[in-house]
C-alpha positions in Angstrom: -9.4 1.0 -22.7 -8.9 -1.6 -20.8 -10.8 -0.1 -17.0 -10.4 -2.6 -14.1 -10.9 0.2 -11.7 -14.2 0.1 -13.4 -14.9 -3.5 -13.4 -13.9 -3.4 -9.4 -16.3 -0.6 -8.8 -19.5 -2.1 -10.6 -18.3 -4.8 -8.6 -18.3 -3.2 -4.8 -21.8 -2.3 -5.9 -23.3 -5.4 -6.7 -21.7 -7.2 -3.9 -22.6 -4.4 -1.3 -26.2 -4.6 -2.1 -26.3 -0.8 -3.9 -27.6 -2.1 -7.3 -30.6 -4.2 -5.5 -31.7 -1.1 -3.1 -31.6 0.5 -6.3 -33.8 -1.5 -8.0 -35.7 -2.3 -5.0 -36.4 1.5 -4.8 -36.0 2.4 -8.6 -39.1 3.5 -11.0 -39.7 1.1 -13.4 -37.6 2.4 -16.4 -35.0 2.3 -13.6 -35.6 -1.5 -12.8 -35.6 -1.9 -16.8 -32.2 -0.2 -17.4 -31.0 -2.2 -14.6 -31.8 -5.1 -15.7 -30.8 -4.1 -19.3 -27.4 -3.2 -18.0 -27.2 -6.7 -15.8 -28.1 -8.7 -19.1 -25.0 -7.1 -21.3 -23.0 -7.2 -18.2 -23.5 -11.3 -18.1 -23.5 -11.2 -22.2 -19.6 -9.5 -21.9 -18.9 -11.7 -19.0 -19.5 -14.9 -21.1 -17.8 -13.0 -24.5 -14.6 -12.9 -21.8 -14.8 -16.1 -20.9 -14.8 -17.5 -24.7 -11.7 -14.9 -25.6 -9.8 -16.1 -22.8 -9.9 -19.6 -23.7 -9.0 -18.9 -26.9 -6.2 -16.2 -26.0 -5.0 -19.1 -23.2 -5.2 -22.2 -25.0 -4.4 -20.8 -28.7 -1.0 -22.5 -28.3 -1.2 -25.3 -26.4 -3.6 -26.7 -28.7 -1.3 -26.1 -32.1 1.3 -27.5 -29.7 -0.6 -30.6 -29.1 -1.7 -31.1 -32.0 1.8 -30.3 -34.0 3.7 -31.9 -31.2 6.4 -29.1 -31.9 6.7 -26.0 -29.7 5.1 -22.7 -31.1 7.8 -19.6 -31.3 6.7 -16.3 -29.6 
């Protein structure tokens, strides 16, 4: 579940310059899914970056706060 291979590909092709050519030279339902696909891929980007707080700081902050040190 869980596809960092993926994540590192769609990466190599944004940073080569693949996904703008293909935009550049897309039709425009191309240029739309494009851009659909770059809008969810900034919406999951921020969704990771809230979940990862959370996941990171979860304990510290009941730590903190309790001023005892959470089991795990």
């Amino acid at each position: 579940m869980y596809e960092l291979q993926r994540l590192l590909e769609i990466e190599e092709h944004i940073k080569s310059g693949r996904l703008a050519e293909d935009f550049e030279d897309g039709s425009k339902s191309r240029k739309e899914e494009i851009l659909e696909f770059l809008e969810k891929l900034m919406e999951l980007g921020e969704l990771a970056d809230e979940t990862a707080t959370k996941l990171i700081f979860k304990d510290s902050y009941l730590e903190a706060l309790s001023g005892v040190k959470v089991q795990k």
